[in-house]
N, CA, C and O atoms as a Maestro MAE file, in Angstrom:
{
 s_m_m2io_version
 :::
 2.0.0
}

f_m_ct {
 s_m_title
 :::
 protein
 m_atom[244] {
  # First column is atom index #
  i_m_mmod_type
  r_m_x_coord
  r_m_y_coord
  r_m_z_coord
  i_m_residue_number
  s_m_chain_name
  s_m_pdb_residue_name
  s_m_pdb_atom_name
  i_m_atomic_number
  :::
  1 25 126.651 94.968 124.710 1 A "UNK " " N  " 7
  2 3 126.909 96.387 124.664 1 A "UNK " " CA " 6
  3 2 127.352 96.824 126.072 1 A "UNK " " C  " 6
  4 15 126.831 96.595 127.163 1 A "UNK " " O  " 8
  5 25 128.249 97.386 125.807 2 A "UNK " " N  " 7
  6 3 128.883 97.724 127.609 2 A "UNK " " CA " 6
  7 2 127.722 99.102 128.315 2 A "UNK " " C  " 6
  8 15 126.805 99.696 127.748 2 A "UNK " " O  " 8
  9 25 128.125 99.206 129.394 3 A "UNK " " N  " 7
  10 3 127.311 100.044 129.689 3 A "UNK " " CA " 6
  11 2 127.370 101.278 129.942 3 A "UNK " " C  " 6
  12 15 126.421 101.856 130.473 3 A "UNK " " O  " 8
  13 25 128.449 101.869 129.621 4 A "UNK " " N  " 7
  14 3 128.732 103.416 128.875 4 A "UNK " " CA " 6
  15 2 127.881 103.918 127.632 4 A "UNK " " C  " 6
  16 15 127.470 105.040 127.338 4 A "UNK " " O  " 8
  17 25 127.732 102.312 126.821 5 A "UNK " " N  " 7
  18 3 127.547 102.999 125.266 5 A "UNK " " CA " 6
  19 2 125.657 102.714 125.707 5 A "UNK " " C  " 6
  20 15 124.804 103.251 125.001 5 A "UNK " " O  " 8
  21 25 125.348 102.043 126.626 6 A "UNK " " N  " 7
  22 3 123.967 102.422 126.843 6 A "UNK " " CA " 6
  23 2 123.876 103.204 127.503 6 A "UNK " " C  " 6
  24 15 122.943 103.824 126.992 6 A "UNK " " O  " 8
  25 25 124.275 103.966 128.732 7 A "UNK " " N  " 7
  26 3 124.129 105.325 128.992 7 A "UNK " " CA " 6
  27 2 124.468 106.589 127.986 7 A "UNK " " C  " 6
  28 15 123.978 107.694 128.217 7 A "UNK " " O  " 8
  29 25 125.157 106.408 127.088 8 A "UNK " " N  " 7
  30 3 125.382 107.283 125.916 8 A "UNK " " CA " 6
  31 2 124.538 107.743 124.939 8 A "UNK " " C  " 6
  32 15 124.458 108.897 124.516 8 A "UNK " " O  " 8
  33 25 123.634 106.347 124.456 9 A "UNK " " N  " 7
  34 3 122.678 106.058 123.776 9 A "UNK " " CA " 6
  35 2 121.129 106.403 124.459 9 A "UNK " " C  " 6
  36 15 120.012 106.453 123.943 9 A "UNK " " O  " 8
  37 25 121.564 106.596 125.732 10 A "UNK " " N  " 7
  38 3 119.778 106.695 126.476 10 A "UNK " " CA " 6
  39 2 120.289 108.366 126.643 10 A "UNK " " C  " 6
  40 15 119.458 109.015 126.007 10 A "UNK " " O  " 8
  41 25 120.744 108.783 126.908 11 A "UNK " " N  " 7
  42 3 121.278 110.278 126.591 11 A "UNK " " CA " 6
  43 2 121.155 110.912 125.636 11 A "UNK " " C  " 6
  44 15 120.373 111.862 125.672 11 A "UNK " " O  " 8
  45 25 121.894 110.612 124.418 12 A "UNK " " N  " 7
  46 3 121.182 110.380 122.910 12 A "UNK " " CA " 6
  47 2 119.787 111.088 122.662 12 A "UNK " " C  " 6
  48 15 119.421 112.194 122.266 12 A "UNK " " O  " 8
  49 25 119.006 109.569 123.214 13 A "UNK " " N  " 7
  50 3 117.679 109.949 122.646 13 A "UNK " " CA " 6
  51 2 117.025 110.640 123.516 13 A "UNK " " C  " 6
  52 15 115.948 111.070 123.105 13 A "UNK " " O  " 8
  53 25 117.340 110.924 124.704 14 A "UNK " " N  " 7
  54 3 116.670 112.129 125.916 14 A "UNK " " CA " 6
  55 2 116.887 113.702 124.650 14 A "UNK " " C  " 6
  56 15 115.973 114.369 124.166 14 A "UNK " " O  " 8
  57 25 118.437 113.881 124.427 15 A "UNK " " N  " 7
  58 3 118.518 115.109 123.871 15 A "UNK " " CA " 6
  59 2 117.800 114.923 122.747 15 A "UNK " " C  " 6
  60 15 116.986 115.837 122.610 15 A "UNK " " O  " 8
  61 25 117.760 114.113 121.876 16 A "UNK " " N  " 7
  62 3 117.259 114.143 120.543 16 A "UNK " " CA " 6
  63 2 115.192 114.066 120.774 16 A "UNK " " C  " 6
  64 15 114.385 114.408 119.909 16 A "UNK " " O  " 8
  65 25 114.831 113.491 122.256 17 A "UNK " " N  " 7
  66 3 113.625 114.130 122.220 17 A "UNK " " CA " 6
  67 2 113.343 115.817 122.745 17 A "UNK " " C  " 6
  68 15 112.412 116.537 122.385 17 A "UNK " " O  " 8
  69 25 114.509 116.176 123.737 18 A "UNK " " N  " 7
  70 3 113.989 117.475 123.607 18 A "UNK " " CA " 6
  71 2 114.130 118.416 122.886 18 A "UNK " " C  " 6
  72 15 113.763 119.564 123.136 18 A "UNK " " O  " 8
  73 25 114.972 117.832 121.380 19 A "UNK " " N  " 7
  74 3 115.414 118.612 120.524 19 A "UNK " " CA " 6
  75 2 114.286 119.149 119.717 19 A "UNK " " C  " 6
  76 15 113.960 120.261 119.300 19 A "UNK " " O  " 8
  77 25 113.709 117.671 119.639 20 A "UNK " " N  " 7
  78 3 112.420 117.878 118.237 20 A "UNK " " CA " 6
  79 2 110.915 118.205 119.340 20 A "UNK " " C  " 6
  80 15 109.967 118.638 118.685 20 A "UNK " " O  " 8
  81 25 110.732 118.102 120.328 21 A "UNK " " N  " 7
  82 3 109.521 118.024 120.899 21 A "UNK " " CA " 6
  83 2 108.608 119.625 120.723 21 A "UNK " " C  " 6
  84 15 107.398 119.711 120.517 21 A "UNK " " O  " 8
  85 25 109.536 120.735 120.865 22 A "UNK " " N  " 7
  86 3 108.966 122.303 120.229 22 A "UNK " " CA " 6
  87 2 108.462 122.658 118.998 22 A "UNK " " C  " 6
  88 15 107.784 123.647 118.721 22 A "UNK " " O  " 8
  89 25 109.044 121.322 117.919 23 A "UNK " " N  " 7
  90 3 108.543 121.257 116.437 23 A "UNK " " CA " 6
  91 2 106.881 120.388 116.447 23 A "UNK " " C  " 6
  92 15 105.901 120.597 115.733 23 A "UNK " " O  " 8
  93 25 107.109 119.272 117.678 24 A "UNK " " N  " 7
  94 3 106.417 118.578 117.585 24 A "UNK " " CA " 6
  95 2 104.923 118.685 117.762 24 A "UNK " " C  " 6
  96 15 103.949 118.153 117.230 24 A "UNK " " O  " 8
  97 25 105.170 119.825 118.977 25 A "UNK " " N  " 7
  98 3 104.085 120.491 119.784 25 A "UNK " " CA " 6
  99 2 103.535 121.526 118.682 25 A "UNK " " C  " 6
  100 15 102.429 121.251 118.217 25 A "UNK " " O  " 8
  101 25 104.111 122.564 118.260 26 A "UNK " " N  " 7
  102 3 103.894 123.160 117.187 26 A "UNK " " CA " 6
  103 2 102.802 122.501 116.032 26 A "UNK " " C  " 6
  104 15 101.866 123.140 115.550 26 A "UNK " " O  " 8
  105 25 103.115 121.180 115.725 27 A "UNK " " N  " 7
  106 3 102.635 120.673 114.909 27 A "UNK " " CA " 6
  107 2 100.953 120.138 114.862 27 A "UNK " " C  " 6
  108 15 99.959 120.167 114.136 27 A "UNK " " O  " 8
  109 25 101.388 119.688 116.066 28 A "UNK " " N  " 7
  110 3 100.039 118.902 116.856 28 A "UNK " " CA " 6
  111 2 99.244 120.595 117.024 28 A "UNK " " C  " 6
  112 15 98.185 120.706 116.407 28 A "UNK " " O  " 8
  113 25 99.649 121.641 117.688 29 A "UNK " " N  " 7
  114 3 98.740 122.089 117.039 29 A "UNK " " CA " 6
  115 2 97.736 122.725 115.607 29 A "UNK " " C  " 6
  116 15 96.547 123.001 115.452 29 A "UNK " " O  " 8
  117 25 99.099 122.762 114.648 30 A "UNK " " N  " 7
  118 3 98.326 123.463 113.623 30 A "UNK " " CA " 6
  119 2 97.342 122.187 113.334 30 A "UNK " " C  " 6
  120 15 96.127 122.389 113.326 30 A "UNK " " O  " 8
  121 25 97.849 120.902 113.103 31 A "UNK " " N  " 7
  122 3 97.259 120.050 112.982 31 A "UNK " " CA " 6
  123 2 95.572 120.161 113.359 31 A "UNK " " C  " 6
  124 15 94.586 120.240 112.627 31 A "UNK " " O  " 8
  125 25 95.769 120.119 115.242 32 A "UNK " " N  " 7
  126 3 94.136 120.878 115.678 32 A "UNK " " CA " 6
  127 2 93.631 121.501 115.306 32 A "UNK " " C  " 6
  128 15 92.410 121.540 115.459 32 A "UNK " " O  " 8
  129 25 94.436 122.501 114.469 33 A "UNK " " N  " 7
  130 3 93.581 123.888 114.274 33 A "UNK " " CA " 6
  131 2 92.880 123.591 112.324 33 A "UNK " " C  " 6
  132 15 91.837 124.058 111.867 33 A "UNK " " O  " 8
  133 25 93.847 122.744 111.631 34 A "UNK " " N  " 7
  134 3 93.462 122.559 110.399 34 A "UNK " " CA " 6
  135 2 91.816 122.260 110.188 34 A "UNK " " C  " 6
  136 15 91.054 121.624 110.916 34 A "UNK " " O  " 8
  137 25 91.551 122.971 108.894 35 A "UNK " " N  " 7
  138 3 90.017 122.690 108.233 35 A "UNK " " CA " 6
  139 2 90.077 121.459 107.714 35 A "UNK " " C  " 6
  140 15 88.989 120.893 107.818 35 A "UNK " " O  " 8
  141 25 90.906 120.813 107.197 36 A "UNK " " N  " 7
  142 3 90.632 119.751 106.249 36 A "UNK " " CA " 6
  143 2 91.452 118.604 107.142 36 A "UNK " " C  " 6
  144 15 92.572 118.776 107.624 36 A "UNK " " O  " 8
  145 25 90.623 117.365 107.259 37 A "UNK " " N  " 7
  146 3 91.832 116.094 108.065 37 A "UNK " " CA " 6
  147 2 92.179 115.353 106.856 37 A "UNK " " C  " 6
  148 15 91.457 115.165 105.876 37 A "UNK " " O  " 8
  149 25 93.422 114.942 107.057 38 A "UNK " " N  " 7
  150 3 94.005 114.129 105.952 38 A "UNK " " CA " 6
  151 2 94.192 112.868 106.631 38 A "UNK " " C  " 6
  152 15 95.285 112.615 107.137 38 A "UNK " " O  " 8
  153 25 93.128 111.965 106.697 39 A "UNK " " N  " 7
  154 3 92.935 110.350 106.941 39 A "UNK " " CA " 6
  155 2 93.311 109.759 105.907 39 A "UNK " " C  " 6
  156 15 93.795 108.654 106.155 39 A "UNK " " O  " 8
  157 25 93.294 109.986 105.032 40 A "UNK " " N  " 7
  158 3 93.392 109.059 103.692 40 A "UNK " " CA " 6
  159 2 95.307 109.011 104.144 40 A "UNK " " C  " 6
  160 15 95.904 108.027 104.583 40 A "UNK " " O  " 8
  161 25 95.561 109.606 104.019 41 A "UNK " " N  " 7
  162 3 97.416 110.177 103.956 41 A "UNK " " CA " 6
  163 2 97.484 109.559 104.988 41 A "UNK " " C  " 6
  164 15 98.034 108.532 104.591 41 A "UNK " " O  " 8
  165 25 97.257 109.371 106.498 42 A "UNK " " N  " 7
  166 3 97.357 108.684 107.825 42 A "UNK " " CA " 6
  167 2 97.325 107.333 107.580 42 A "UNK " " C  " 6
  168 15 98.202 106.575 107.993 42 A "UNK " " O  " 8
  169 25 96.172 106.903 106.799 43 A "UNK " " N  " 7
  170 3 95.845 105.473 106.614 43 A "UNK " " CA " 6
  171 2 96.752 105.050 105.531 43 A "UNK " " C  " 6
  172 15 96.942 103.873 105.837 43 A "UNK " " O  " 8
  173 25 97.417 105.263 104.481 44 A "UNK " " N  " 7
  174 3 98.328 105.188 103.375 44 A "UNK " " CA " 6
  175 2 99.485 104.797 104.141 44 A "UNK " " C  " 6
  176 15 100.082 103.751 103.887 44 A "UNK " " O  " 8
  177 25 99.848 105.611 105.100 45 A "UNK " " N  " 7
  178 3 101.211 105.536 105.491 45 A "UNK " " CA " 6
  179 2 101.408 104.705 106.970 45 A "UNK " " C  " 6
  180 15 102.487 104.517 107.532 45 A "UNK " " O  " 8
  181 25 100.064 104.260 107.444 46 A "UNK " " N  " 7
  182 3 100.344 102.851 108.230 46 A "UNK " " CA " 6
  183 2 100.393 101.863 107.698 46 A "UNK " " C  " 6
  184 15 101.173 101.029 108.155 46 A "UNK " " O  " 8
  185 25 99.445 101.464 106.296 47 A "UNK " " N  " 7
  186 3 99.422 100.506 105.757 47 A "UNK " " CA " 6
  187 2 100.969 100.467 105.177 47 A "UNK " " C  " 6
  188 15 101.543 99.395 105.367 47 A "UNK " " O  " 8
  189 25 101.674 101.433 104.535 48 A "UNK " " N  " 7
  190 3 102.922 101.140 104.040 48 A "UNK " " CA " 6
  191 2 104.097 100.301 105.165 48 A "UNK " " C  " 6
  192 15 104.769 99.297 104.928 48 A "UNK " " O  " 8
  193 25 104.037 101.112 106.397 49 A "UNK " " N  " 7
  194 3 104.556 100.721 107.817 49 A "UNK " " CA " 6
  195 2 104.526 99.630 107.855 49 A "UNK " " C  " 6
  196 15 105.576 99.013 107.678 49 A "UNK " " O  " 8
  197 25 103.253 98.908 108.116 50 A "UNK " " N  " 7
  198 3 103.025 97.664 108.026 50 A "UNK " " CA " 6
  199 2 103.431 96.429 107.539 50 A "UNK " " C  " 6
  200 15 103.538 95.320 108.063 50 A "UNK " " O  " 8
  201 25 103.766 97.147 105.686 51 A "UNK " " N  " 7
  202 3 103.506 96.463 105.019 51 A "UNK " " CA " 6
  203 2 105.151 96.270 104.908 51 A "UNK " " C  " 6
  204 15 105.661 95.261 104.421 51 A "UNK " " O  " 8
  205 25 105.848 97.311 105.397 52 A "UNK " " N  " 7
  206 3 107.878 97.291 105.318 52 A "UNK " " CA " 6
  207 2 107.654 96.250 107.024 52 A "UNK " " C  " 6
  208 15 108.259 95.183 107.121 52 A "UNK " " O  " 8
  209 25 107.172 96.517 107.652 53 A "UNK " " N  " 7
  210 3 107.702 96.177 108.819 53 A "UNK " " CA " 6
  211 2 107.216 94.093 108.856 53 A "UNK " " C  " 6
  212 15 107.653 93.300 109.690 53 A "UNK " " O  " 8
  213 25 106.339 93.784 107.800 54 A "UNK " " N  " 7
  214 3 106.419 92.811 107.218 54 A "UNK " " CA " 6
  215 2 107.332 92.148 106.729 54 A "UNK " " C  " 6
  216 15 107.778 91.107 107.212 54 A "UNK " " O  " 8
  217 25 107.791 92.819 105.473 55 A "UNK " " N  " 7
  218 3 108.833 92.374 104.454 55 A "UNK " " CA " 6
  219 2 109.972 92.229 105.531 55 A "UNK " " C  " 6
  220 15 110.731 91.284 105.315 55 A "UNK " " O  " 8
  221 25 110.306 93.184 106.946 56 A "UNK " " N  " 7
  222 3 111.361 93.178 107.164 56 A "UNK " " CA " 6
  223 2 111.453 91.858 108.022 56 A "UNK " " C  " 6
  224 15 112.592 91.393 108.053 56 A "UNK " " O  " 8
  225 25 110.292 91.004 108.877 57 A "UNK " " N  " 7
  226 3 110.291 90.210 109.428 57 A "UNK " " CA " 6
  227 2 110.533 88.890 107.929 57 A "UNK " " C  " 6
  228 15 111.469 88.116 107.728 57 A "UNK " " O  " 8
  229 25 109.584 89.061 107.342 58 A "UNK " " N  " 7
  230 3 110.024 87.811 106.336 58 A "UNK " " CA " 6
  231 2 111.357 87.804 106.045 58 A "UNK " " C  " 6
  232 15 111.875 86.699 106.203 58 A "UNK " " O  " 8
  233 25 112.208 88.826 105.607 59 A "UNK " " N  " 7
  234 3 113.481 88.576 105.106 59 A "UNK " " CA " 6
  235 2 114.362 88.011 106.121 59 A "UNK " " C  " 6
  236 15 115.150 87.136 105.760 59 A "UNK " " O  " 8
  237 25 114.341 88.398 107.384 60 A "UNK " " N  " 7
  238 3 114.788 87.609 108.387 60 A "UNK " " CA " 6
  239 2 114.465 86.181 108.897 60 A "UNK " " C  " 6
  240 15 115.434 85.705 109.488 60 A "UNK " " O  " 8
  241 25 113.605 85.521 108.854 61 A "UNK " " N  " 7
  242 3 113.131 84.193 108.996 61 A "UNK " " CA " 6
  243 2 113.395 83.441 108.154 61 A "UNK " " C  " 6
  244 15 113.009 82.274 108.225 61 A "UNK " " O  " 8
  :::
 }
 m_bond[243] {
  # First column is bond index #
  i_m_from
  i_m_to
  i_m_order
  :::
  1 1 2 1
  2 2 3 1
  3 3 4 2
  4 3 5 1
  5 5 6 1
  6 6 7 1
  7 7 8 2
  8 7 9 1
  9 9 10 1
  10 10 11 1
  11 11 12 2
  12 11 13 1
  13 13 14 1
  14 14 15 1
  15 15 16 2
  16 15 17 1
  17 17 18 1
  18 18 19 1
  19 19 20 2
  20 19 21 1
  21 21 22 1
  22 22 23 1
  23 23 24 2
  24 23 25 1
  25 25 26 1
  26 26 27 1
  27 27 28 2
  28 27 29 1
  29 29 30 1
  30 30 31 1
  31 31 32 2
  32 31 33 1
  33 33 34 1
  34 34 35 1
  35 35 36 2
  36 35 37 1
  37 37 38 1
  38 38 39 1
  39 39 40 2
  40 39 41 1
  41 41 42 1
  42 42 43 1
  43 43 44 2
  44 43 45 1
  45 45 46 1
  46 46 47 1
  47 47 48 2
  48 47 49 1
  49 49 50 1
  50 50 51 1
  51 51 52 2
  52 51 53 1
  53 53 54 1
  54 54 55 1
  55 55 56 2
  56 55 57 1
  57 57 58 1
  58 58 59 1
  59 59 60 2
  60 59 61 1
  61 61 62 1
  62 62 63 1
  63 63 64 2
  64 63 65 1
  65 65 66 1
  66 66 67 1
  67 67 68 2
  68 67 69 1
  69 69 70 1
  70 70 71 1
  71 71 72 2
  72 71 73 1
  73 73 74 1
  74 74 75 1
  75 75 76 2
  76 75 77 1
  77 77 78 1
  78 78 79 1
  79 79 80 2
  80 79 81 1
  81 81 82 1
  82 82 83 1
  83 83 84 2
  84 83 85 1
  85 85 86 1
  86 86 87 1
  87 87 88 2
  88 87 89 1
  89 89 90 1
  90 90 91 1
  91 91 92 2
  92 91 93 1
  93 93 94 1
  94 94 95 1
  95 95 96 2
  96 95 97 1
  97 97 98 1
  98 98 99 1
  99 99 100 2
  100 99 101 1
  101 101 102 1
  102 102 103 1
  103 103 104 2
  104 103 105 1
  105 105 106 1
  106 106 107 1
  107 107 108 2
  108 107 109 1
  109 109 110 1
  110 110 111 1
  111 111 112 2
  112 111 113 1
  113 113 114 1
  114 114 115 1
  115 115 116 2
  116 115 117 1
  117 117 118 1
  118 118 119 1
  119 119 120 2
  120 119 121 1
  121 121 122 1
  122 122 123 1
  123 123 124 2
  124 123 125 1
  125 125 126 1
  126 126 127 1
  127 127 128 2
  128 127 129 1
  129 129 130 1
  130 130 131 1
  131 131 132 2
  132 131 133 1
  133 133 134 1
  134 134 135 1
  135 135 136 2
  136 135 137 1
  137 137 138 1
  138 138 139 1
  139 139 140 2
  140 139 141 1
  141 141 142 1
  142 142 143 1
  143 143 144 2
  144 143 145 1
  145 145 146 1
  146 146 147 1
  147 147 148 2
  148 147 149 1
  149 149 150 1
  150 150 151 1
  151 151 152 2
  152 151 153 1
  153 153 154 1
  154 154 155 1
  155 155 156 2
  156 155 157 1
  157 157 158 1
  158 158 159 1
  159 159 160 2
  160 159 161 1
  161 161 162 1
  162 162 163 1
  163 163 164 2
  164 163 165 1
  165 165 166 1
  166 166 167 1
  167 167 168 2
  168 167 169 1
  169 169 170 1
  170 170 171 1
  171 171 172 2
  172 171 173 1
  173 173 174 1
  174 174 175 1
  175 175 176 2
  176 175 177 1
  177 177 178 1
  178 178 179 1
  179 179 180 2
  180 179 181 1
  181 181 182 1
  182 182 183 1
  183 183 184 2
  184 183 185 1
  185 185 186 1
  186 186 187 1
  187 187 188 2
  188 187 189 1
  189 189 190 1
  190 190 191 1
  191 191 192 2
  192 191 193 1
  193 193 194 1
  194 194 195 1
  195 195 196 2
  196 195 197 1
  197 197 198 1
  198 198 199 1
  199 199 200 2
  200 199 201 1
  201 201 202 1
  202 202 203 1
  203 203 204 2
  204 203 205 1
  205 205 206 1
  206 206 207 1
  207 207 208 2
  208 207 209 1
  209 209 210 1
  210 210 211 1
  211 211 212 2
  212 211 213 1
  213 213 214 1
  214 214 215 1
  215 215 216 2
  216 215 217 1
  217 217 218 1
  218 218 219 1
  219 219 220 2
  220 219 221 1
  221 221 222 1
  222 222 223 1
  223 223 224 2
  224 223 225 1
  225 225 226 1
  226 226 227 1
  227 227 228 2
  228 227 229 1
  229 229 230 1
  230 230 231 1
  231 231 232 2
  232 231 233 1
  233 233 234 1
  234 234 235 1
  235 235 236 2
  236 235 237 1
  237 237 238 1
  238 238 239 1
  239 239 240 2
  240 239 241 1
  241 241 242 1
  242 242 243 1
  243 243 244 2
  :::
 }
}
């Protein structure tokens, strides 16, 4: 990859984090502020993570 299209790409994701980071912050707090924690939903959706980021190593080997 030449090194324009990685300075392009690290640029990229600089703007694209300060794009979403005001949603993000937002979030994290209602999150804090919520009555009810949803662990079950947290734990569901690492195990799924996991379980793609598996399949994706097997299909490659």
């Amino acid at each position: 990859m030449e090194l324009w299209e990685q300075i392009l790409l690290g640029a990229m994701g600089l703007l694209i984090v300060f794009f979403f980071f005001p949603g993000i912050k937002a979030t994290m707090e209602r999150s804090k502020n919520a009555e009810e924690k949803h662990w079950g939903t947290l734990l569901l959706l690492a195990v799924a993570l996991v379980a793609f980021i598996a399949f994706l190593v097997s299909t490659v080997q």
